[in-house]
DOZANU-468612 format. One line per 10 residues: number of its first residue (from 0); for each residue x negated, z negated, y negated of C-alpha. Coordinates in steps of 0.25 Angstrom, whole numbers. Layout:
BEGIN
NUM) X Z Y; ... .
***
This chain:
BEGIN
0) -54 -34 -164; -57 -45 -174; -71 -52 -177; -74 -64 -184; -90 -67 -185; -97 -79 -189; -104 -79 -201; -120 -81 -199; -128 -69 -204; -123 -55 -208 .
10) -134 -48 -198; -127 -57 -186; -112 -54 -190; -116 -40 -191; -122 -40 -177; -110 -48 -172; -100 -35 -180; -106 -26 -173; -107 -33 -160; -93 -35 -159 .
20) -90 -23 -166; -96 -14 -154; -90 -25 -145; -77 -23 -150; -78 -6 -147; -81 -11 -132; -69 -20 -131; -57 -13 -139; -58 0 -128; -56 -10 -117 .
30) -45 -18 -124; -38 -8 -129; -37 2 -118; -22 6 -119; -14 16 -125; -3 5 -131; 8 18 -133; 6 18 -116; 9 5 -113; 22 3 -122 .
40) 30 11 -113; 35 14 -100; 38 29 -97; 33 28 -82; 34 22 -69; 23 12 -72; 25 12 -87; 15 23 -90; 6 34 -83; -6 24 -81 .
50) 7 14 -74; -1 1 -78; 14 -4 -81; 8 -10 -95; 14 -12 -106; 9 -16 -121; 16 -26 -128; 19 -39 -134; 33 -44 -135; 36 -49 -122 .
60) 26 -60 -118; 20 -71 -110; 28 -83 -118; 44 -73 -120; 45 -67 -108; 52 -77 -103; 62 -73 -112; 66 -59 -106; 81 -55 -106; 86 -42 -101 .
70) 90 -35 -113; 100 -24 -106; 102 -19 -91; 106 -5 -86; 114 -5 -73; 110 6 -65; 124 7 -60; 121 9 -46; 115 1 -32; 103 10 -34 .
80) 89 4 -31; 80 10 -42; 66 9 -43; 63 15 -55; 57 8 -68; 62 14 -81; 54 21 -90; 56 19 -104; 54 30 -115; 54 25 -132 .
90) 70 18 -130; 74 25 -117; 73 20 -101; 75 28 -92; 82 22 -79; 88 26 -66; 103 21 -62; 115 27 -59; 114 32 -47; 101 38 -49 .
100) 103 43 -65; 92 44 -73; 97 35 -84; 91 34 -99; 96 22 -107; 91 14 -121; 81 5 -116; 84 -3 -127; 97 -5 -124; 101 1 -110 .
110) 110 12 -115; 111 24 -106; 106 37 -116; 108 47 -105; 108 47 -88; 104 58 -78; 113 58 -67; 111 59 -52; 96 60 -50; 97 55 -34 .
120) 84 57 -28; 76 52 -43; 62 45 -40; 64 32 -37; 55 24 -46; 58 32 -59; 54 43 -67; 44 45 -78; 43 51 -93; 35 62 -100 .
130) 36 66 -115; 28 79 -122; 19 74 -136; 31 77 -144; 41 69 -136; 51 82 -136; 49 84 -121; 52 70 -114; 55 69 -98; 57 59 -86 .
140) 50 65 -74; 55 61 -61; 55 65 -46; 69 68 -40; 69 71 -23; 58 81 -22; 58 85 -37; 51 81 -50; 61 82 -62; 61 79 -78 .
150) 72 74 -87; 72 75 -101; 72 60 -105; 80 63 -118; 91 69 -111; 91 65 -98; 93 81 -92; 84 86 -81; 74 96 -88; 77 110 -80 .
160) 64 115 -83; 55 107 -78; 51 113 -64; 62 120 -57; 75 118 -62; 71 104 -66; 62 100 -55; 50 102 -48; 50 102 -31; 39 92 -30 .
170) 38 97 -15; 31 109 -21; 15 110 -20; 12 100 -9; 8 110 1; 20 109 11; 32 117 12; 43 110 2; 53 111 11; 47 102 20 .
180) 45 91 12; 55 79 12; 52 72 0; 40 71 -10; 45 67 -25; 39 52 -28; 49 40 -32; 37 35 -40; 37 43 -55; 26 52 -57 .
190) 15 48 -69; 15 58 -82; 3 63 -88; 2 72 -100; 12 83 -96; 12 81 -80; 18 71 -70; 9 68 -58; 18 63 -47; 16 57 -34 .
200) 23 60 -21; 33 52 -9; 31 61 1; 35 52 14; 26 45 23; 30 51 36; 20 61 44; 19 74 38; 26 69 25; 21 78 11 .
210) 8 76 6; 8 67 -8; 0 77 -16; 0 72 -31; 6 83 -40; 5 84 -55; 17 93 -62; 22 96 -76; 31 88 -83; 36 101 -92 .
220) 37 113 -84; 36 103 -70; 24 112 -66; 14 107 -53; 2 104 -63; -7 99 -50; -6 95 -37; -17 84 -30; -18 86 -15; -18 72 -10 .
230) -19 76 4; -32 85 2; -29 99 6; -42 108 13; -54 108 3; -49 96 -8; -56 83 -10; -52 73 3; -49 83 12; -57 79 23 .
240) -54 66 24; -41 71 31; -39 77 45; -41 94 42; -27 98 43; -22 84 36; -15 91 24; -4 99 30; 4 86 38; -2 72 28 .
250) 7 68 19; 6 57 9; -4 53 1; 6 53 -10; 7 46 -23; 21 38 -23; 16 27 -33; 12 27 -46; 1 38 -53; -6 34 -65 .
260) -11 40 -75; -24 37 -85; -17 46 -97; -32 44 -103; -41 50 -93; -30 59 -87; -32 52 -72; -20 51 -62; -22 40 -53; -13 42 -40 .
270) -11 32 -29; -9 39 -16; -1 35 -3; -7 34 10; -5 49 19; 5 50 30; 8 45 40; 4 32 34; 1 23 45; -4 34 55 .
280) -14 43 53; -20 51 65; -17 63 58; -25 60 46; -39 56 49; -48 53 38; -46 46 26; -36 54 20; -39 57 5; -31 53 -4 .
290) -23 45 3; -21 31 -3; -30 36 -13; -30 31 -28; -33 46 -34; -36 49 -49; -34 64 -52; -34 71 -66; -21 70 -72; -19 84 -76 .
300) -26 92 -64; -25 82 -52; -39 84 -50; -46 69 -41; -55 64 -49; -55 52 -40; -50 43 -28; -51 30 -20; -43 30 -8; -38 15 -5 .
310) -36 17 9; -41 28 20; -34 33 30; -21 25 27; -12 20 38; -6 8 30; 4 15 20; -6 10 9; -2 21 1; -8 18 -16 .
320) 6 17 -23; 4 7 -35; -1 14 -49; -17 12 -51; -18 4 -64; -26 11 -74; -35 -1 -81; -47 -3 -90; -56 -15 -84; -70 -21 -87 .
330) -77 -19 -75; -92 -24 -74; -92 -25 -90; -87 -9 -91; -73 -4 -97; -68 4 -86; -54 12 -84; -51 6 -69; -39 10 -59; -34 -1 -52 .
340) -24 1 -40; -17 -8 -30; -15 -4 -16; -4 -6 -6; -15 -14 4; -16 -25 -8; -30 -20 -15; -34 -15 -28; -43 -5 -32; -50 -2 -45 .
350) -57 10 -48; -63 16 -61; -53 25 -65; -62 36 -71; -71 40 -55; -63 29 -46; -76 19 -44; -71 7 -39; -72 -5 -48; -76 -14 -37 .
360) -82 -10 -24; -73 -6 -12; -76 -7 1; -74 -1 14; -70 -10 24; -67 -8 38; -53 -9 43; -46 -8 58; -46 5 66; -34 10 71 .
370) -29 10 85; -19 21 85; -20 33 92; -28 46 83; -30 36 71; -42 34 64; -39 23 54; -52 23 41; -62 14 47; -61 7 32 .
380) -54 4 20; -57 3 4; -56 -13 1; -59 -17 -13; -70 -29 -15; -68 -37 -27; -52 -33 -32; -43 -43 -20; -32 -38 -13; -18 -41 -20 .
390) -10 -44 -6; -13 -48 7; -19 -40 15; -16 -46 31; -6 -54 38; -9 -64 47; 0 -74 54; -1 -84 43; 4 -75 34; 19 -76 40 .
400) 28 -83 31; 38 -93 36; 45 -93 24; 57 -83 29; 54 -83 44; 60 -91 54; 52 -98 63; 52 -90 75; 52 -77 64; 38 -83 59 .
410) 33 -83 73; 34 -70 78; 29 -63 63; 17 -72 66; 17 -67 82; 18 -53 75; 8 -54 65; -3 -57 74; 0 -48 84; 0 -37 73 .
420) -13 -30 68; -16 -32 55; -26 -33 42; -28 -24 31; -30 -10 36; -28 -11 51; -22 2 55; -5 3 60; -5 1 77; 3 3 87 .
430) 3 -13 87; 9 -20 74; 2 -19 62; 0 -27 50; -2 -22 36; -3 -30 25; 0 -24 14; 9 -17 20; 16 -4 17; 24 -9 3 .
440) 14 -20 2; 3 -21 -8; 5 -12 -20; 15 -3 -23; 21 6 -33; 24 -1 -45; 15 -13 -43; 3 -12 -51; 1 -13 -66; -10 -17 -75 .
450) -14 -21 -88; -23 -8 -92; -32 -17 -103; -35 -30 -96; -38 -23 -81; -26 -30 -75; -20 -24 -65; -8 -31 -58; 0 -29 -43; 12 -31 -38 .
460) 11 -34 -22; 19 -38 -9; 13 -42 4; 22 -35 13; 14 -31 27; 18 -19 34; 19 -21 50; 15 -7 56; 17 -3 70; 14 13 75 .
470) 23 20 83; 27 34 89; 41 33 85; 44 32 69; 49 20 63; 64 22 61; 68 23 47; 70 14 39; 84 9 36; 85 10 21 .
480) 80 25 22; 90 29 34; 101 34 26; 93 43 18; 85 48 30; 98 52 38; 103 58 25; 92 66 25; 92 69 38; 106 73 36 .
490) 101 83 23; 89 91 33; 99 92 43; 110 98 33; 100 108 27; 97 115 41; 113 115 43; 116 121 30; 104 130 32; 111 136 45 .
500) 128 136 41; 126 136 24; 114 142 19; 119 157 23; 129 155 13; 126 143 1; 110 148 1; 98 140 5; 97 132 -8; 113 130 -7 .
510) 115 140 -20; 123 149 -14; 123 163 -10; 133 173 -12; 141 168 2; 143 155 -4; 141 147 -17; 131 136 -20; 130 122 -16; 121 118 -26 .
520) 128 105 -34; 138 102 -25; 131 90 -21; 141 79 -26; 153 86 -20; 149 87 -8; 155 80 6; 154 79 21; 168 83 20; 169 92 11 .
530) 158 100 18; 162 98 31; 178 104 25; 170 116 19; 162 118 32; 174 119 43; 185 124 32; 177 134 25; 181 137 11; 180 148 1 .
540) 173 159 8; 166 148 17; 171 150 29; 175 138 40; 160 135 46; 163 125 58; 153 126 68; 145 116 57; 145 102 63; 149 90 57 .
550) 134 85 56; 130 98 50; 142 96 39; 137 82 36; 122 87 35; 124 99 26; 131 90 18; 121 81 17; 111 93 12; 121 99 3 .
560) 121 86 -5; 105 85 -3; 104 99 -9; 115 101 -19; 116 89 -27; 110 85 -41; 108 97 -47; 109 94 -62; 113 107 -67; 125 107 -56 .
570) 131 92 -59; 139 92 -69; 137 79 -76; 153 76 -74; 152 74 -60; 141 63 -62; 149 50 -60; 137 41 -69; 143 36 -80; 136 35 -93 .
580) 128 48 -101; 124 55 -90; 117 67 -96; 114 74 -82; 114 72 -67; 107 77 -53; 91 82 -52; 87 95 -58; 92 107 -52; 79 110 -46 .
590) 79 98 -39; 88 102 -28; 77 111 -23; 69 101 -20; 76 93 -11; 70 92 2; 78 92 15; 67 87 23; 70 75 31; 60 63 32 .
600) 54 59 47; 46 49 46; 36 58 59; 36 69 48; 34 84 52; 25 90 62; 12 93 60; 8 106 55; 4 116 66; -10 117 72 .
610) -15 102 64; -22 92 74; -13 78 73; -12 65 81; -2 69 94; 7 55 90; 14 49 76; 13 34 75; 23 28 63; 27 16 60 .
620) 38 9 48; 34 2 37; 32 -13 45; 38 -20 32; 45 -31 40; 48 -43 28; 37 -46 18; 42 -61 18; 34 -65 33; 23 -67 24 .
630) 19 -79 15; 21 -77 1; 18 -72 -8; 25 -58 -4; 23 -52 -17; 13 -53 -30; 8 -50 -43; -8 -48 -43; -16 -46 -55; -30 -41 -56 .
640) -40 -42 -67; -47 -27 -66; -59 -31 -73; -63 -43 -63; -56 -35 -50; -50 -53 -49; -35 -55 -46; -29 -62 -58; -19 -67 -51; -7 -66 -40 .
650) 6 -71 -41; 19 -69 -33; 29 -58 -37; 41 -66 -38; 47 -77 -28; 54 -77 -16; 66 -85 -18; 70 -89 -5; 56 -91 -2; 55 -102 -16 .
660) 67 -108 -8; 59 -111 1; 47 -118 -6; 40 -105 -6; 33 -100 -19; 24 -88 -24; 31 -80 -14; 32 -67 -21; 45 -59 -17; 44 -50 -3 .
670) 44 -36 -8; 44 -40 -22; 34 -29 -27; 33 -16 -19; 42 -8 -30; 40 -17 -43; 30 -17 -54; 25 -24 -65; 24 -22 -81; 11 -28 -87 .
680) 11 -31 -104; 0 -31 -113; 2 -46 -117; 0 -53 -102; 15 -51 -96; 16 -45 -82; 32 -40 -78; 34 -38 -63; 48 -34 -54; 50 -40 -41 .
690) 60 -34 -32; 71 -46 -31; 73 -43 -47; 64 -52 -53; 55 -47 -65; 43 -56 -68; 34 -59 -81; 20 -64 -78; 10 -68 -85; 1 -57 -83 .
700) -11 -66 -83; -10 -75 -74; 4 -71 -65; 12 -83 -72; 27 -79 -71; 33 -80 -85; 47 -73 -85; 57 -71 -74; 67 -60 -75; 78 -57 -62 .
710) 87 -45 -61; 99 -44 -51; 94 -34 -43; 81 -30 -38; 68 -24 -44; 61 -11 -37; 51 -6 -48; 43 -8 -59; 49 -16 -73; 47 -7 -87 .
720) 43 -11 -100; 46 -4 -113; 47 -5 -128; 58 -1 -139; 59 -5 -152; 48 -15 -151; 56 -23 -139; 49 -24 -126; 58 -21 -114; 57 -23 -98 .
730) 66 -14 -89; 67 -17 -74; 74 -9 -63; 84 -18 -55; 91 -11 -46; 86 -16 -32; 93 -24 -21; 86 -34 -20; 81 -38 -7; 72 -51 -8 .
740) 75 -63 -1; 74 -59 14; 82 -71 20; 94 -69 10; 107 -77 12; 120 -69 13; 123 -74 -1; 109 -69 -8; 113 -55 1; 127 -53 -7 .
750) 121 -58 -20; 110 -45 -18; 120 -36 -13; 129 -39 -25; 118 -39 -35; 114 -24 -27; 130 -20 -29; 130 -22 -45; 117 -12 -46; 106 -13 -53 .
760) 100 -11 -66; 89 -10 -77; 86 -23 -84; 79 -23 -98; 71 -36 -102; 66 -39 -117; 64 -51 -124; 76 -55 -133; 78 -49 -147; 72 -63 -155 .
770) 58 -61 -146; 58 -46 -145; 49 -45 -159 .
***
């Protein structure tokens, strides 16, 4: 900091030096609170461990981005949807493509270096790095099915030490029988601190689905370093504000968005979901700590130092997903570390980050009681005073769009809308219920992002309302999920006929026994017919087993390739049909045993003997119906000034285009946000995805759209930014059909489908060579 003084008397200009002097030890801390090294890379889901997606630099700004031109793509070679972002490491990204391969290529260039084959049942939305002080031990850390594994990120092989055989069972330590649960690995990456990973759950939201306890584990020897009970077990901190016997049948009350990570004081700040069932709850009275809770614990031991719970006694599915956004604010004249987190109901909240005081006060308001039978909804609800909701938070008739809605169609969503119960927190009923936001409304993972030195913090949103109605009968499953429930279905019922006509011979883990030989790797050879040959034929000393129906043959099928397949140290890299330097395929070996062959219902098991529960379930479906019936905008950008607790400003995320036809504008795009995410630079540039393929650059000051970038297919997650050789880089992920545009013509359907045919691909943005300096 420079100071010129005016030249009067020496005694005054040595007050005035030592005025500012002192001055200037007050200011530069708050000015300069980041760790520059952190913020010019992206080895994470959300950039780094505090996720504020911010990045340091000055290359790329307000008056040339304009200018941005997709330097290389990399095809990912298949009709995949991926939602993972890559992460980037010194001049290496790290992808996924080919048919689920983890895939490293130049990020300069987008050469392929190495690819690891075959890694079906990968997390979703991407994987994370760790590296020891020397930098000789470097890993990617992801969850694969019910297993947490590690690849060496030089070579691209799994790393068999780590845990068993390569992985660690993550359905290990949670308090029920293992075999009993069906799925609990989370799609979103866990966050590294120091020498552990602390990761997050996606246990299922039916009845009796597995409890979302947090879990800490080694990233060397894959060790459980510590576990924190997030439904409270007899004697622990919340435990009361549950029904007695409430731990041994709730599930939930998972972290499946983003943890962050203040590297600095050593807190984790988890976002947790809401418990199940999530819209019924007679058999959890009470509060129901630490649900919906934002929970800070002690990085290394998992100890709570503190928590707010953003919702009590959830029966809205407003589950805490996006990452709580690590700032430093000037709040009634003090410096203060803040945590700021945007919630699925359209509010923020803001906390000291050391003890969890609010910054502003909250209050509890009352809210409707429930009129279904044993519940007793919580009387009120947490609403924040002076920091303004970012969506809306009601739907009336008014708010019906006739933008894509016939005439007589606008009528009865009118007809419908008033006879429906609705405002914010008015419990699901028997009759038809509005929630708005609804349950992939507000904020969600991915959506929030922050300026950590200004106080800024900015949200993606959609208003999207969820129409609830309760029932006895569960809702039926969804169509896009039917394939893989009847194949699982298919993989339970193949287990208990394998167990009665093959596990005498070929052994409970399919190894073998002396009988017969092992099963183990014949995965990809496998066939309905093959078996079913072998079944009535016999062969070898196997003799002729006919009494084994058709269905039987079809199921055990099905579970021999559940069981049998991917196991690295057993596919031999020849049969992997992935060209290009394919270094190894399939999960580690100790993967197979984690595989669950549980299959999902919705009604979940039955409650544990002797436990007092409501006589009736109540369900109902998600109510998403179509975004569109309300006025735009459907979706926005918002951003708030921390320090004040005022909006900045809100603008639309994206256009509609049919609606623009139309003479509408400022509509935002239906959908556009729910998996995307924003980067946020140190020189006033904001970079968002929307999900029809469109990347934006805003003036980060005032929402101004500066730059427009489109790709051919559509954008599921977060965009990455990175740095080699002094050249600043932006990678999206586009491999999404898109599906904007709800009245499509049968031309605009062919052109999708087409686009959805070639595949998608990773596209890398920089400024051109003469403006790279």
């Amino acid at each position: 900091m420079t100071f010129i003084l005016m030249k009067r008397s020496d005694g005054l200009n040595r007050f005035r030096l030592l005025f500012l002097t002192a001055l200037s030890a007050i200011l530069l801390p708050a000015c300069k609170n980041v760790d520059d090294k952190a913020y010019r890379t992206w080895q994470g889901y959300g950039s780094g461990p505090d996720q504020s997606k911010y990045f340091i630099q000055d290359q790329i700004t307000k008056e040339n981005v304009n200018q941005l031109e997709v330097a290389w793509s990399y095809a990912t070679g298949d009709e995949r949807d991926y939602q993972c972002n890559p992460i980037i490491v010194d001049s290496v990204m790290y992808v996924m493509a080919k048919d689920n391969s983890l895939v490293a290529l130049n990020a300069v260039t987008g050469k392929e270096i190495w690819i690891h084959a075959n890694l079906n049942g990968i997390s979703r939305r991407g994987i994370t790095y760790w590296e020891n002080a020397d930098r000789s031990d470097r890993r990617l850390l992801f969850t694969l099915r019910n297993s947490l594994q590690a690849i060496d990120a030089v070579t691209g092989k799994a790393i068999l030490n780590f845990g068993k055989d390569g992985a660690v069972d993550l359905r290990q330590n949670l308090g029920i029988d293992p075999e009993q649960i069906g799925r609990i690995a989370s799609h979103t990456p866990g966050t590294v601190y120091k020498d552990i990973i602390i990761l997050g759950s996606s246990p299922g939201e039916s009845y009796l689905s597995t409890p979302g306890h947090v879990r800490a584990y080694n990233v060397i020897t894959g060790k459980l370093e510590w576990k924190f009970n997030t439904i409270p077990q007899p004697g622990e901190y919340g435990y009361d504000t549950w029904p007695p016997d409430a731990y041994k049948y709730i599930g939930g009350v998972n972290c499946w968005g983003e943890i962050t990570v203040d590297e600095k004081s050593g807190i984790a700040y988890v976002p947790l979901g809401s418990p199940t069932y999530d819209y019924y709850g007679a058999d959890r009275h009470g509060a129901n700590l630490f649900g919906n809770c934002l929970l800070a614990l002690d990085a290394k031991t998992g100890k709570r130092i503190w928590h707010y719970q953003t919702v009590h006694h959830d029966l809205w599915d407003y589950d805490l997903t996006a990452a709580p956004q690590l700032i430093r604010v000037n709040h009634d004249g003090k410096n203060i570390d803040a945590v700021a987190i945007a919630t699925k109901q359209g509010f923020m909240f803001a906390f000291d980050r050391t003890n969890g005081n609010p910054l502003w006060p909250i209050e509890e308001r009352p809210v409707p009681p429930s009129d279904m039978p044993d519940e007793k909804a919580w009387p009120t609800q947490p609403f924040p005073t002076v920091l303004k909701p970012f969506n809306r938070q009601t739907v009336t008739e008014d708010d019906i769009s006739p933008i894509f809605l016939s005439d007589q169609e606008l009528k009865e969503w009118k007809e419908r809308v008033a006879k429906a119960r609705k405002g914010l927190f008015t419990p699901p009923s028997a009759i038809e219920t509005i929630a708005m936001p609804g349950a992939v409304g507000g904020a969600n993972w991915g959506n929030t992002a922050s300026n950590p030195e200004k106080g800024l913090v900015y949200v993606l949103t959609q208003d999207y309302p969820s129409f609830y109605k309760l029932a006895l009968k569960p809702p039926p499953i969804p169509a896009r999920f039917l394939a893989r429930f009847e194949s699982q279905q298919a993989i339970v019922k193949g287990k208990v006929a394998y167990e009665a006509f093959c596990q005498t011979c070929h052994g409970k883990d399919l190894s073998g026994t002396g009988a017969a030989p092992s099963l183990l790797g014949l995965g990809p050879k496998l066939n309905e017919t093959t078996i079913h040959e072998v079944v009535m034929q016999g062969i070898g000393r196997m003799p002729p087993v006919q009494h084994i129906s058709d269905a039987d043959v079809s199921n055990i099928t099905a579970y021999l390739k559940e069981k049998s397949t991917g196991v690295a140290t057993t596919q031999k890299l020849e049969e992997v049909k992935i060209s290009g330097p394919v270094v190894a395929a399939g999960g580690a070996p100790g993967e197979v045993a984690t595989r669950s062959t549980v299959a999902f219902s919705m009604g979940g098991n039955a409650y544990p003997a002797g436990v007092k529960v409501p006589a009736e379930r109540y369900y109902t479906d998600y109510g998403l119906g179509r975004p569109f019936i309300l006025n735009p905008p459907w979706s926005s950008i918002t951003a708030y000034d921390m320090n004040t607790g005022n909006i900045q400003w809100t603008k639309p995320l994206g256009e509609e285009p049919q609606a623009v036809a139309k003479g509408f504008n400022n509509t935002g795009v239906p959908t556009g946000s729910q998996r995307n995410g924003i980067i946020v630079t140190s020189n006033g540039l904001l970079f968002a995805t929307v999900t029809n393929g469109k990347i934006y650059a805003y003036d980060a000051s005032n929402g101004e759209i500066l730059w427009t970038g489109q790709t051919p297919l559509g954008i599921a997650t977060m965009p990455s930014m990175y740095e080699v050789d002094g050249r600043i880089f932006i990678v999206v992920n586009a491999t999404t059909p898109q599906v904007e545009g709800w009245n499509l013509t049968e031309e605009q359907k062919e052109a999708m489908a087409k686009n959805a045919k070639k595949g998608g691909a990773y596209y890398v943005y920089t400024l051109p060579n003469n403006d790279n300096k």
